[in-house]
BAMI-904053 format. One record per atom (N, C-alpha, C, O): residue in one letter; atom name; residue number from 1; y, x, z. Coordinates in nm, 2 decimals, always signed. Layout:
BAMI-904053
+------+------+-----+--------+--------+--------+
: type : atom : seq :  north :   east :     up :
+------+------+-----+--------+--------+--------+
:    A :   CA : NUM :      Y :      X :      Z :
...
+------+------+-----+--------+--------+--------+
***
This chain:
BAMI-904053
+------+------+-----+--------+--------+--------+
: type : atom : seq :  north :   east :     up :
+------+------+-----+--------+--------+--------+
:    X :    N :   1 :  -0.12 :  +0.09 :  +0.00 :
:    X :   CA :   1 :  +0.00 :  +0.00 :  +0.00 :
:    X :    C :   1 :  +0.12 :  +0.09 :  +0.00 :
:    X :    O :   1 :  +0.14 :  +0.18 :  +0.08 :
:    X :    N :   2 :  +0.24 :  +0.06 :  -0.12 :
:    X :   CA :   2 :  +0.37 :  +0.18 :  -0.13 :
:    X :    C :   2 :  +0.45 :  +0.07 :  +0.00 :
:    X :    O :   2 :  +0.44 :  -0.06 :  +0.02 :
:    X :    N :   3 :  +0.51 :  +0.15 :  +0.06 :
:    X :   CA :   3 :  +0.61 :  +0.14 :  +0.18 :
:    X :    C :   3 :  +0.77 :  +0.13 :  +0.07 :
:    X :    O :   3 :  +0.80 :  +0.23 :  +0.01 :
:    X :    N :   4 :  +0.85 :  -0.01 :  +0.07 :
:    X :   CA :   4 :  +0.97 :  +0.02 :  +0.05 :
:    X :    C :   4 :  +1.03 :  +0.10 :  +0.11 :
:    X :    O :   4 :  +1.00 :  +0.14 :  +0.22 :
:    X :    N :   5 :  +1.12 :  +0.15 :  +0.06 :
:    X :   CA :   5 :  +1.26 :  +0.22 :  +0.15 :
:    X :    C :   5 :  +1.37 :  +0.11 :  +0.25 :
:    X :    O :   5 :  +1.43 :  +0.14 :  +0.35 :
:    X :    N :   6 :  +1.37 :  -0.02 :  +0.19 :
:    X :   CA :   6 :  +1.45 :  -0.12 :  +0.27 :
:    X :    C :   6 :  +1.28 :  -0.14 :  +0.34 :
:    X :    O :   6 :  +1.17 :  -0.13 :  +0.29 :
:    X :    N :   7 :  +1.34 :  -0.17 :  +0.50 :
:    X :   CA :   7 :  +1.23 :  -0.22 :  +0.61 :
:    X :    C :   7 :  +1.33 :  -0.36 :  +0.66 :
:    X :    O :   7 :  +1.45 :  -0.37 :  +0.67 :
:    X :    N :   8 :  +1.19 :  -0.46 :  +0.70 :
:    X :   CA :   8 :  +1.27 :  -0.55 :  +0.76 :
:    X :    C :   8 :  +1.27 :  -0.48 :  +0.89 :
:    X :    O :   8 :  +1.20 :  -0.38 :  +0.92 :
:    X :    N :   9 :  +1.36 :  -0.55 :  +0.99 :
:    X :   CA :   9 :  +1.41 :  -0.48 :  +1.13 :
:    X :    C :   9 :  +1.30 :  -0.53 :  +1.21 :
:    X :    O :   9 :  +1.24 :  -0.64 :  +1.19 :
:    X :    N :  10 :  +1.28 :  -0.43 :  +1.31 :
:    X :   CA :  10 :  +1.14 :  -0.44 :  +1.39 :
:    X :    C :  10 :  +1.20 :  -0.49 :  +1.55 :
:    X :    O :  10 :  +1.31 :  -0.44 :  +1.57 :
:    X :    N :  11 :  +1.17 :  -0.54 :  +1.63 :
:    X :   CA :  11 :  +1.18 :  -0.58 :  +1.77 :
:    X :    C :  11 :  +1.05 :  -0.54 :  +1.87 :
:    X :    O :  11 :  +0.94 :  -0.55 :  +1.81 :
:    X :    N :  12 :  +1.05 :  -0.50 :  +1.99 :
:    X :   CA :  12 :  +0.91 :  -0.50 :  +2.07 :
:    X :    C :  12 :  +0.89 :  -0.63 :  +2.15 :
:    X :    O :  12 :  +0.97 :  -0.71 :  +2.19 :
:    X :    N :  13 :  +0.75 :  -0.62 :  +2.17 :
:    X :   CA :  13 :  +0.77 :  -0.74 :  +2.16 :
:    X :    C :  13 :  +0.68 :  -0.77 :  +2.32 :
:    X :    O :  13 :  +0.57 :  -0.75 :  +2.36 :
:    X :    N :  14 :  +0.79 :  -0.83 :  +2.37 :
:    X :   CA :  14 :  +0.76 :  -0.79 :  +2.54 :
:    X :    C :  14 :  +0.75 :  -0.68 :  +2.60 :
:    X :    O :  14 :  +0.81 :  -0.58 :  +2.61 :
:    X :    N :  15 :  +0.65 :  -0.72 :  +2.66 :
:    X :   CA :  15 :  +0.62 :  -0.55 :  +2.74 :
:    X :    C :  15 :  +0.52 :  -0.50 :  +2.68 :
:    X :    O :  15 :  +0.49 :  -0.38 :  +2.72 :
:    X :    N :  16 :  +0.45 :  -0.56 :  +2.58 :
:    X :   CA :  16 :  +0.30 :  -0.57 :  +2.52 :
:    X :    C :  16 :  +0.28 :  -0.44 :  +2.49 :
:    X :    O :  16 :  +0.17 :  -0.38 :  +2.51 :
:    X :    N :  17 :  +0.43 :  -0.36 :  +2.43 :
:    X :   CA :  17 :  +0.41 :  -0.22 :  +2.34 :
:    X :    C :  17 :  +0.42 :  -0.22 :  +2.19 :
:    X :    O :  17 :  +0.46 :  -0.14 :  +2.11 :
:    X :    N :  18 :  +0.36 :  -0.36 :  +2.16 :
:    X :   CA :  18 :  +0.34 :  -0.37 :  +1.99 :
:    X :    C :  18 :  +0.50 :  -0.39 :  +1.98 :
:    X :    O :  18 :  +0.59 :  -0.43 :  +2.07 :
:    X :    N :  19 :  +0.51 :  -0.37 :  +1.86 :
:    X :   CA :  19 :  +0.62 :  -0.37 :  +1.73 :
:    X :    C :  19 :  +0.60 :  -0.51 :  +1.64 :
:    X :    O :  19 :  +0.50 :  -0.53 :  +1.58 :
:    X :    N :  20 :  +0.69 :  -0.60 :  +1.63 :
:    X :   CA :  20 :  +0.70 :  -0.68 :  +1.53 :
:    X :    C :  20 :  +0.79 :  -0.69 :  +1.42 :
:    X :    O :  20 :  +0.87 :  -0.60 :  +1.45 :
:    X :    N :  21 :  +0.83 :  -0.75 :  +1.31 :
:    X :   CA :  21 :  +0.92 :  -0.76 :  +1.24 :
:    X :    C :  21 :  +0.99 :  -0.87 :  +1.26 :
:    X :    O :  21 :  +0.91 :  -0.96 :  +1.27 :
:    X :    N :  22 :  +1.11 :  -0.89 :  +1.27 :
:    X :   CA :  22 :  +1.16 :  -0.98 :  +1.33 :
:    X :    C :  22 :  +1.14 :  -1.12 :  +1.22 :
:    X :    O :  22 :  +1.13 :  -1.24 :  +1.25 :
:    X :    N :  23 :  +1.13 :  -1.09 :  +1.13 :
:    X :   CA :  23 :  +1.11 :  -1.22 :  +0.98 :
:    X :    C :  23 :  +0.94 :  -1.22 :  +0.98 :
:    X :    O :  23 :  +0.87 :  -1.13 :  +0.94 :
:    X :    N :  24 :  +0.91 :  -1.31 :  +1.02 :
:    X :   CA :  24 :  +0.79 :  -1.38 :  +1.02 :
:    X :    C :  24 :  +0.81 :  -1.43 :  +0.89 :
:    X :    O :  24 :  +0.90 :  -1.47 :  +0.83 :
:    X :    N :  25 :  +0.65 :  -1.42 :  +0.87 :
:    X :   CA :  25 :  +0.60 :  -1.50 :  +0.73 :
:    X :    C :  25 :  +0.51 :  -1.60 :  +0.78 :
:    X :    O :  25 :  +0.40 :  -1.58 :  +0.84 :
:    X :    N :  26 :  +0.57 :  -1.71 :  +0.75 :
:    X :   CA :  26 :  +0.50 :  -1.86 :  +0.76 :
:    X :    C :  26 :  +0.37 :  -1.90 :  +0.71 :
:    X :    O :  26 :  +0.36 :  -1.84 :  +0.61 :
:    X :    N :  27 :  +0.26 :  -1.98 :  +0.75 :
:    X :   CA :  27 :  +0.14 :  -2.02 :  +0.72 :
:    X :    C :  27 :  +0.18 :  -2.18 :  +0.63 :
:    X :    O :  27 :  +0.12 :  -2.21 :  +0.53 :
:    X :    N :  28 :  +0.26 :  -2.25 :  +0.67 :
:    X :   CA :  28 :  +0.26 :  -2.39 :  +0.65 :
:    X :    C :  28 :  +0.28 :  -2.37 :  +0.50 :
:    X :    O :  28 :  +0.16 :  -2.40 :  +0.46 :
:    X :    N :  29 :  +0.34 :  -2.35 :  +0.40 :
:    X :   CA :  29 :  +0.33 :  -2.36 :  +0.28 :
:    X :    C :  29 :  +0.20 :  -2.30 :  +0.20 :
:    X :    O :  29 :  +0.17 :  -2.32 :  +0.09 :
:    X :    N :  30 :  +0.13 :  -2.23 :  +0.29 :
:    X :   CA :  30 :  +0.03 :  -2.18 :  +0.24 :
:    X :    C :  30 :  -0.07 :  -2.24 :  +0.20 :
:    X :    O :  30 :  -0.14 :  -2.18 :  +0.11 :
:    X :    N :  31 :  -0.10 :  -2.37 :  +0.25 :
:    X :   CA :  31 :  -0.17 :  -2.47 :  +0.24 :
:    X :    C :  31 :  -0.20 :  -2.51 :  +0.06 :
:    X :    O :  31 :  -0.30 :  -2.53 :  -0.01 :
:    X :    N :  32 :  -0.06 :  -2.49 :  +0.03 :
:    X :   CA :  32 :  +0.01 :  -2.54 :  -0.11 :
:    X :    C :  32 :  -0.02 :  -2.45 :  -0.22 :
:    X :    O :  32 :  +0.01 :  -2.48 :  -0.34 :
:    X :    N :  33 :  -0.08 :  -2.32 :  -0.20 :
:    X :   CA :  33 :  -0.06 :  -2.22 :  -0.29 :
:    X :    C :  33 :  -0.19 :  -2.16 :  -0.27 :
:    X :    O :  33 :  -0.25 :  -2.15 :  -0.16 :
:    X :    N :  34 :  -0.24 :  -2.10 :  -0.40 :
:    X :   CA :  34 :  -0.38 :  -2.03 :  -0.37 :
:    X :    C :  34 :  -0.37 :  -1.88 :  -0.30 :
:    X :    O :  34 :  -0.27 :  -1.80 :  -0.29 :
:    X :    N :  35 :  -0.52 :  -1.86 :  -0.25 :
:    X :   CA :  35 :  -0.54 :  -1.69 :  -0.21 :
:    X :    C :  35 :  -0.46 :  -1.64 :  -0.26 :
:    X :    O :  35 :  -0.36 :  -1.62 :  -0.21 :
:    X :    N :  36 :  -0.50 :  -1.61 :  -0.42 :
:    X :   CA :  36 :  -0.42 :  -1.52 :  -0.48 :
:    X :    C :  36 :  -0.26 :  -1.48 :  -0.49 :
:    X :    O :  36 :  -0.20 :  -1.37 :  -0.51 :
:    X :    N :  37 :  -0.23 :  -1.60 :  -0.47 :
:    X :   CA :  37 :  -0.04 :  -1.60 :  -0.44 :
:    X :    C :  37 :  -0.02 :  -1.54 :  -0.32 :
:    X :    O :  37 :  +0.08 :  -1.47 :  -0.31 :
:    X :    N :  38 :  -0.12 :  -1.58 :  -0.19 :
:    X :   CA :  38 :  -0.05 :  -1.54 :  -0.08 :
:    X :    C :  38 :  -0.10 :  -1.40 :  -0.06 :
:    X :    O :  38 :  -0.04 :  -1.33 :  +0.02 :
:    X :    N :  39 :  -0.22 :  -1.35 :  -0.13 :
:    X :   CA :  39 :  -0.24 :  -1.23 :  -0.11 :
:    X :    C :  39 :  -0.10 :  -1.14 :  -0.18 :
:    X :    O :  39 :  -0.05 :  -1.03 :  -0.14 :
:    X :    N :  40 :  -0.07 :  -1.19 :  -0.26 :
:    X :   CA :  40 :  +0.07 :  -1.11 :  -0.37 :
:    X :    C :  40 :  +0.19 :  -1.11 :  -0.26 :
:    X :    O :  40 :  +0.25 :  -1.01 :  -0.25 :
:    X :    N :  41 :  +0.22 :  -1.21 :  -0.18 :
:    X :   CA :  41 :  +0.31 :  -1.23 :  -0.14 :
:    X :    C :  41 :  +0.30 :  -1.16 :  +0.03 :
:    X :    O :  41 :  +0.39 :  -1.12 :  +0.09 :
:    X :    N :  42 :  +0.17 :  -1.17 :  +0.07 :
:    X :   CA :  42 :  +0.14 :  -1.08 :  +0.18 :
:    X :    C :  42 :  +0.17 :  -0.95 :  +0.12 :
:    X :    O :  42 :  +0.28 :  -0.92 :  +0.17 :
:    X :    N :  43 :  +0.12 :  -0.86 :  +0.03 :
:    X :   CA :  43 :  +0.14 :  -0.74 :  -0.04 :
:    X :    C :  43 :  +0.28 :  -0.71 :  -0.02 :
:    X :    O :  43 :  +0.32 :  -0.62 :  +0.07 :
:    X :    N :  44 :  +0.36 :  -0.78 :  -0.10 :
:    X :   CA :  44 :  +0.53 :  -0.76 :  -0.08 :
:    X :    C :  44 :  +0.56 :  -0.74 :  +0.06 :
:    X :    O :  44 :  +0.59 :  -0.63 :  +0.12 :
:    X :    N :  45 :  +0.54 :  -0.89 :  +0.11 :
:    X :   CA :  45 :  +0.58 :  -0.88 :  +0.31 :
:    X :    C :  45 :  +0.55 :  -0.74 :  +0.40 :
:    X :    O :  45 :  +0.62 :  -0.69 :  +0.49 :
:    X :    N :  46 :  +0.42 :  -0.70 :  +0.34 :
:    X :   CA :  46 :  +0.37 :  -0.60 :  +0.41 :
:    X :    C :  46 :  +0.48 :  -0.45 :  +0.35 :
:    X :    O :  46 :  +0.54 :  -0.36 :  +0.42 :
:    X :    N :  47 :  +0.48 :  -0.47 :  +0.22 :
:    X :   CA :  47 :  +0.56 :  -0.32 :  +0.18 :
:    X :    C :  47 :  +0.69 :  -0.29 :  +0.26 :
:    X :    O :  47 :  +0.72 :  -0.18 :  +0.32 :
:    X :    N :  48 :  +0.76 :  -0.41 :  +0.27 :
:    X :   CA :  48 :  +0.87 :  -0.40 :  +0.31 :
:    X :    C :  48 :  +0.85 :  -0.39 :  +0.52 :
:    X :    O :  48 :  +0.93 :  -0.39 :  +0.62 :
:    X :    N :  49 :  +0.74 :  -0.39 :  +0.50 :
:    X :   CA :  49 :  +0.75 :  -0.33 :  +0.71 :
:    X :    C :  49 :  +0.71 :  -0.47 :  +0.75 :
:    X :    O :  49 :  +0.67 :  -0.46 :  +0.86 :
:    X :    N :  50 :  +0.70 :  -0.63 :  +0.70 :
:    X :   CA :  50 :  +0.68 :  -0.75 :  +0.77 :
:    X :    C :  50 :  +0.53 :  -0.70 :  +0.85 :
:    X :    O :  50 :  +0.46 :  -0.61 :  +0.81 :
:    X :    N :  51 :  +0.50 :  -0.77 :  +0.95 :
:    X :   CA :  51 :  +0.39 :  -0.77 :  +1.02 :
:    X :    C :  51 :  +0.36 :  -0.85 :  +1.16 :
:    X :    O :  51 :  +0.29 :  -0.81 :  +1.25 :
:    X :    N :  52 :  +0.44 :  -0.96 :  +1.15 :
:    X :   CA :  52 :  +0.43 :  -1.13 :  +1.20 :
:    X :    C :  52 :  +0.38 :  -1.21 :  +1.12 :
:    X :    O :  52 :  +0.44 :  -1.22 :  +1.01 :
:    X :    N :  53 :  +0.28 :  -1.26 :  +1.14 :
:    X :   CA :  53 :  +0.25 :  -1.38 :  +1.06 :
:    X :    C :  53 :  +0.19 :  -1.51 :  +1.16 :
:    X :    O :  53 :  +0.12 :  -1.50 :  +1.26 :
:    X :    N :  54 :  +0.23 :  -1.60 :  +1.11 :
:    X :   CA :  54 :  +0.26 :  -1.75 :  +1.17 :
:    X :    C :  54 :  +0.15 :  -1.81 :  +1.11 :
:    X :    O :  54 :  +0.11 :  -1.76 :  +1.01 :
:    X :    N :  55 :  +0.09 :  -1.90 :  +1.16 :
:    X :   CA :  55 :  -0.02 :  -1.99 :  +1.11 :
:    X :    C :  55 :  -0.04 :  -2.12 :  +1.24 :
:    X :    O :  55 :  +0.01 :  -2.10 :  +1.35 :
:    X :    N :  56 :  -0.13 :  -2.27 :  +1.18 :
:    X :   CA :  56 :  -0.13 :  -2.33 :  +1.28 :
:    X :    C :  56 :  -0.29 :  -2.41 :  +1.20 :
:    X :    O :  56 :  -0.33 :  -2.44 :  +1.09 :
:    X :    N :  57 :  -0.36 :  -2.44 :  +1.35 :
:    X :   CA :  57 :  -0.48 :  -2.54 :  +1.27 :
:    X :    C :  57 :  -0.43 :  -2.65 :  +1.18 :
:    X :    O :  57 :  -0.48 :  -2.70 :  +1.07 :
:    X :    N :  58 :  -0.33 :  -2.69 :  +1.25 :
:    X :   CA :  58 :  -0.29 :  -2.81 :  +1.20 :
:    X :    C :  58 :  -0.22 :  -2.79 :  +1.03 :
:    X :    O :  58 :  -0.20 :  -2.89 :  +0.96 :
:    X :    N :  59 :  -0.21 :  -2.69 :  +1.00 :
:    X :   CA :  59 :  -0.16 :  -2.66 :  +0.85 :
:    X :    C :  59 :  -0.30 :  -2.70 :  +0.75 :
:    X :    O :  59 :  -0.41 :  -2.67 :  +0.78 :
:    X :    N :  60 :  -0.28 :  -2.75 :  +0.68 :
:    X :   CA :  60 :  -0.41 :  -2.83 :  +0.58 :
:    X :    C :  60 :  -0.51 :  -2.85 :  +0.67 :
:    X :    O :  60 :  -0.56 :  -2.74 :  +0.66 :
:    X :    N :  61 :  -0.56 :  -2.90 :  +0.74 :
:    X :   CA :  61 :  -0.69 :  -2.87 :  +0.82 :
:    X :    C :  61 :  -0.77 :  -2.77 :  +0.84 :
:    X :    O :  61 :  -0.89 :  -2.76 :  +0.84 :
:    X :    N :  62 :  -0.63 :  -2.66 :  +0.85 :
:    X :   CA :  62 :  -0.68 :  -2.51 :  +0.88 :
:    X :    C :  62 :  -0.69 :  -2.43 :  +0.78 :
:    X :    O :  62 :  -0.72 :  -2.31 :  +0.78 :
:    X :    N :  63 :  -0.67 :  -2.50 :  +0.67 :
:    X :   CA :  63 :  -0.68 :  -2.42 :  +0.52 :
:    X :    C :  63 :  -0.59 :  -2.31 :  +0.50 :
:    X :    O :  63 :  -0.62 :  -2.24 :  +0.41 :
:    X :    N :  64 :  -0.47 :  -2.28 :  +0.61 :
:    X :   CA :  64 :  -0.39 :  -2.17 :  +0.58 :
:    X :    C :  64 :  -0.42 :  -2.04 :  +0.69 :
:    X :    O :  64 :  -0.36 :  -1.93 :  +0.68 :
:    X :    N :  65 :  -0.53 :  -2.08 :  +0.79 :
:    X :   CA :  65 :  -0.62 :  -1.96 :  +0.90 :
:    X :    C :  65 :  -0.62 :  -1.93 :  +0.76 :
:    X :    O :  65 :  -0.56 :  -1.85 :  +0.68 :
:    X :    N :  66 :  -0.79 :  -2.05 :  +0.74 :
:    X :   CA :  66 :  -0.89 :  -1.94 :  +0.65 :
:    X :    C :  66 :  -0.82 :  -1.85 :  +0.51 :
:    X :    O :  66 :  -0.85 :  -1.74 :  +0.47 :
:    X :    N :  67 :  -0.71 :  -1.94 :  +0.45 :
:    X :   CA :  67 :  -0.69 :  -1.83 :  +0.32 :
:    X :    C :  67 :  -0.65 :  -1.73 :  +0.36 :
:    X :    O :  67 :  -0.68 :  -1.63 :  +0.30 :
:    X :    N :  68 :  -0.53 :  -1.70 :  +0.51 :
:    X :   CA :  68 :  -0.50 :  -1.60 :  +0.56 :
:    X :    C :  68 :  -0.63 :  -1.49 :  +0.59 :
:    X :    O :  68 :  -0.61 :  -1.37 :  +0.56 :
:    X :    N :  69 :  -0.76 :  -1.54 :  +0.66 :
:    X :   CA :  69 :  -0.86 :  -1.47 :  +0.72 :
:    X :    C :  69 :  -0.91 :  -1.38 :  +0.60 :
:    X :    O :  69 :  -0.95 :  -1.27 :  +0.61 :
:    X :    N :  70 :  -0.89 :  -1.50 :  +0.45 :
:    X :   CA :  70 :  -0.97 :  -1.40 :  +0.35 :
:    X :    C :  70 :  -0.86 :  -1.29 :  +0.35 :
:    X :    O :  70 :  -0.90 :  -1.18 :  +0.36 :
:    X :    N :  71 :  -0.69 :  -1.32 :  +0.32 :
:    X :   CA :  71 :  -0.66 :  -1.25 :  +0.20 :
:    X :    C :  71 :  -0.63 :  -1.08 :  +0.34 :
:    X :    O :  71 :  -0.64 :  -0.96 :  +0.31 :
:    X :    N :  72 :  -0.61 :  -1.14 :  +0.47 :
:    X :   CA :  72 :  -0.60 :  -1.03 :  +0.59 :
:    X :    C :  72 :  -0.73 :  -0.94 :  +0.60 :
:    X :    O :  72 :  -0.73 :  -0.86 :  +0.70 :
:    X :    N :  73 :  -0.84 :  -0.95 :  +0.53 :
:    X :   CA :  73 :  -0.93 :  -0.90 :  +0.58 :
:    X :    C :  73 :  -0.95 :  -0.78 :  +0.52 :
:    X :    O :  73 :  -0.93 :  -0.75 :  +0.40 :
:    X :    N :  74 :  -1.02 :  -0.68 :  +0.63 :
:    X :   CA :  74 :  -1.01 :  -0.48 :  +0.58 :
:    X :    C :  74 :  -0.84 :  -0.47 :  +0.65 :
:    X :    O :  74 :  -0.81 :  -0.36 :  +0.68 :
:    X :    N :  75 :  -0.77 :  -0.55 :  +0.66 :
:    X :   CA :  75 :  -0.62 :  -0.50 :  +0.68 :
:    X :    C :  75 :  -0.55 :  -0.58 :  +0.82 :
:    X :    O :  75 :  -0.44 :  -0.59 :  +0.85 :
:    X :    N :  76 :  -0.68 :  -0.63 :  +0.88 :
:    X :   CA :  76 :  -0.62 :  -0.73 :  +1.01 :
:    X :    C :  76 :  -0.55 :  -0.68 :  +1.10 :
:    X :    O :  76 :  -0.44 :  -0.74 :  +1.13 :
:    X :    N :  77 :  -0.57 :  -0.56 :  +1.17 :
:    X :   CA :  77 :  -0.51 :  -0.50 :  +1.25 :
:    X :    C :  77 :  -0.36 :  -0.42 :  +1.23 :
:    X :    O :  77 :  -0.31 :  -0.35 :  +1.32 :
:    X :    N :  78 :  -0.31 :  -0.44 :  +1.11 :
:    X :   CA :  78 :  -0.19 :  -0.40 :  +1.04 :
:    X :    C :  78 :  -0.09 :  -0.53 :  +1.06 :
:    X :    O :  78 :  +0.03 :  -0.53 :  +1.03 :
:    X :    N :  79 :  -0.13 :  -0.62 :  +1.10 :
:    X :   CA :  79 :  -0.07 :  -0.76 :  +1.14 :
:    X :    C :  79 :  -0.05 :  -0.81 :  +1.34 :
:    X :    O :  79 :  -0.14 :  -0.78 :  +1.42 :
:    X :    N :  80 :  +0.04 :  -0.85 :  +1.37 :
:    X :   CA :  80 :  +0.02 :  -0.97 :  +1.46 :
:    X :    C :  80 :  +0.02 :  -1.11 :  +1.41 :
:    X :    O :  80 :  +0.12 :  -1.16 :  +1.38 :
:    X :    N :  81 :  -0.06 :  -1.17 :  +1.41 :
:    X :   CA :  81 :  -0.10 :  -1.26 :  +1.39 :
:    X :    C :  81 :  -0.10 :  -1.37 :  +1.48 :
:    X :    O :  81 :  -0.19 :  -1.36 :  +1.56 :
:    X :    N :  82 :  -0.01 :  -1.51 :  +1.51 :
:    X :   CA :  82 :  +0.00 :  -1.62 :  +1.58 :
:    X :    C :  82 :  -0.03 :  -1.74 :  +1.51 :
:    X :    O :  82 :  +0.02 :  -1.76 :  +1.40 :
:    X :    N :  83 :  -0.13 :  -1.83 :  +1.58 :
:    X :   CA :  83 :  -0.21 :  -1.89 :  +1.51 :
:    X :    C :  83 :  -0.15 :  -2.05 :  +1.64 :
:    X :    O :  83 :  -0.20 :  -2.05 :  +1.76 :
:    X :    N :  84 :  -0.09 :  -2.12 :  +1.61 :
:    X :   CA :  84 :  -0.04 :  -2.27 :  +1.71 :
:    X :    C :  84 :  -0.15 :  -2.30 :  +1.74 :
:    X :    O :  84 :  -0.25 :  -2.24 :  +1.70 :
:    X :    N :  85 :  -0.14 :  -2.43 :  +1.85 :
:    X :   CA :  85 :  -0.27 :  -2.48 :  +1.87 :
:    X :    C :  85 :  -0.19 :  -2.65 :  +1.95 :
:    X :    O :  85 :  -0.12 :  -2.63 :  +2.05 :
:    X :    N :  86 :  -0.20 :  -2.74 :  +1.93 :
:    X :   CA :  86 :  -0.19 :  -2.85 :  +1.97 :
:    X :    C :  86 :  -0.22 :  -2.92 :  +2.09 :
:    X :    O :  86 :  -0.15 :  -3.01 :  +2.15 :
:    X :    N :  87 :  -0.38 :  -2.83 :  +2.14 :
:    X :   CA :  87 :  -0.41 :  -2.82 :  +2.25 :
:    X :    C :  87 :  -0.32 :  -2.86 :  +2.38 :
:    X :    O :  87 :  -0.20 :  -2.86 :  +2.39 :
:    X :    N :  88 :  -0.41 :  -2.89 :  +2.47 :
:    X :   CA :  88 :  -0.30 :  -2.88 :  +2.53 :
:    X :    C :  88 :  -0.39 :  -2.84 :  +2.72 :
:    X :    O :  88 :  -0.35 :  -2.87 :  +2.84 :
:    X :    N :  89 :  -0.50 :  -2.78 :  +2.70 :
:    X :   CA :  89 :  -0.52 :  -2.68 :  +2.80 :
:    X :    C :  89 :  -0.58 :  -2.58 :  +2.79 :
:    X :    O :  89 :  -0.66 :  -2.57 :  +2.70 :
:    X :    N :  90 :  -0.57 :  -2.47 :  +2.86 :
:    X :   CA :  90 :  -0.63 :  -2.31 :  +2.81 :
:    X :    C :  90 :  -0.77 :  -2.29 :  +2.78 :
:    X :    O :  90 :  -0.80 :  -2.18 :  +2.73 :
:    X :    N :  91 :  -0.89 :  -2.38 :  +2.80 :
:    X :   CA :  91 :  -1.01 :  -2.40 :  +2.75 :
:    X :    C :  91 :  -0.99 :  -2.47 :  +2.62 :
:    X :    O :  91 :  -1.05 :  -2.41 :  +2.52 :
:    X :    N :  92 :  -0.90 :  -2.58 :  +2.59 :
:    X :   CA :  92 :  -0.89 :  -2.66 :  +2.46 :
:    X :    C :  92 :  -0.83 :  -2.55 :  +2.36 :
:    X :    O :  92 :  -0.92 :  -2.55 :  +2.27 :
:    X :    N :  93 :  -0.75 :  -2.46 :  +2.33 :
:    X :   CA :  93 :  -0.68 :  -2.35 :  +2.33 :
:    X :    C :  93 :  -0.83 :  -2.25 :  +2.24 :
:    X :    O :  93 :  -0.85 :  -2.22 :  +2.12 :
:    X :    N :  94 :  -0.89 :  -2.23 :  +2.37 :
:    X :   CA :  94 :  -0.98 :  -2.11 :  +2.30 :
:    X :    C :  94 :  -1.05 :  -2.17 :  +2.21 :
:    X :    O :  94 :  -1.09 :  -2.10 :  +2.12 :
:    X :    N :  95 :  -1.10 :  -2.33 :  +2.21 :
:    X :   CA :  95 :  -1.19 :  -2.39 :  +2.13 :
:    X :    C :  95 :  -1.15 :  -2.40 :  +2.03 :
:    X :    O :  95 :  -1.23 :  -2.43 :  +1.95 :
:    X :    N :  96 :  -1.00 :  -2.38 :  +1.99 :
:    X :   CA :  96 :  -0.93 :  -2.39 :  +1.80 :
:    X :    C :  96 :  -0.97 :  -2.24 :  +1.79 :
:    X :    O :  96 :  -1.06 :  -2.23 :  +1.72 :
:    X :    N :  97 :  -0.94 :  -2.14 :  +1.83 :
:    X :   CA :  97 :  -0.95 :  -2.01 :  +1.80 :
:    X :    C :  97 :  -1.04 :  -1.98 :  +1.77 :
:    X :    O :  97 :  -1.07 :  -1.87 :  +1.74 :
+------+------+-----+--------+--------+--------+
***
């Protein structure tokens, strides 16, 4: 993957240690567009330093996890990844995950 020269701006994120980019890239439209687009458009996000990405079950009936799971995979750990949950207790919680 080539690294632009423009980076989006990074923030820490808590006390955690990790690094995020402050411009998240959204899951909800993802729904709407195939692998192949979002893997193009992950490609870009990633050159330019992006490495937040947003997702929710509730997006197509989870259709924007899994295209994300394919197009992130070999490259997961190069992301933070937040995934909603509707849930509404910390057992209900791990059972969308």
């Amino acid at each position: 993957m080539k690294k632009s020269s423009l980076q989006l701006p990074k923030i820490e994120l808590g006390k955690t240690g990790k690094v995020l980019s402050r411009l998240g890239l959204g899951g909800f439209h993802q729904v709407e567009i195939s692998t192949e687009i979002i893997n193009n458009v992950v490609d870009i996000y990633q050159e330019y330093g992006g490495n937040y990405i947003e997702t929710a079950r509730g997006y197509g009936d989870g259709a924007s996890e899994k295209k994300l799971g394919r197009v992130l995979e070999g490259r997961r750990d190069d992301f933070i990844l937040c995934s909603k949950s509707e849930a509404g207790t910390a057992d209900a919680i791990r059972r969308d995950i």
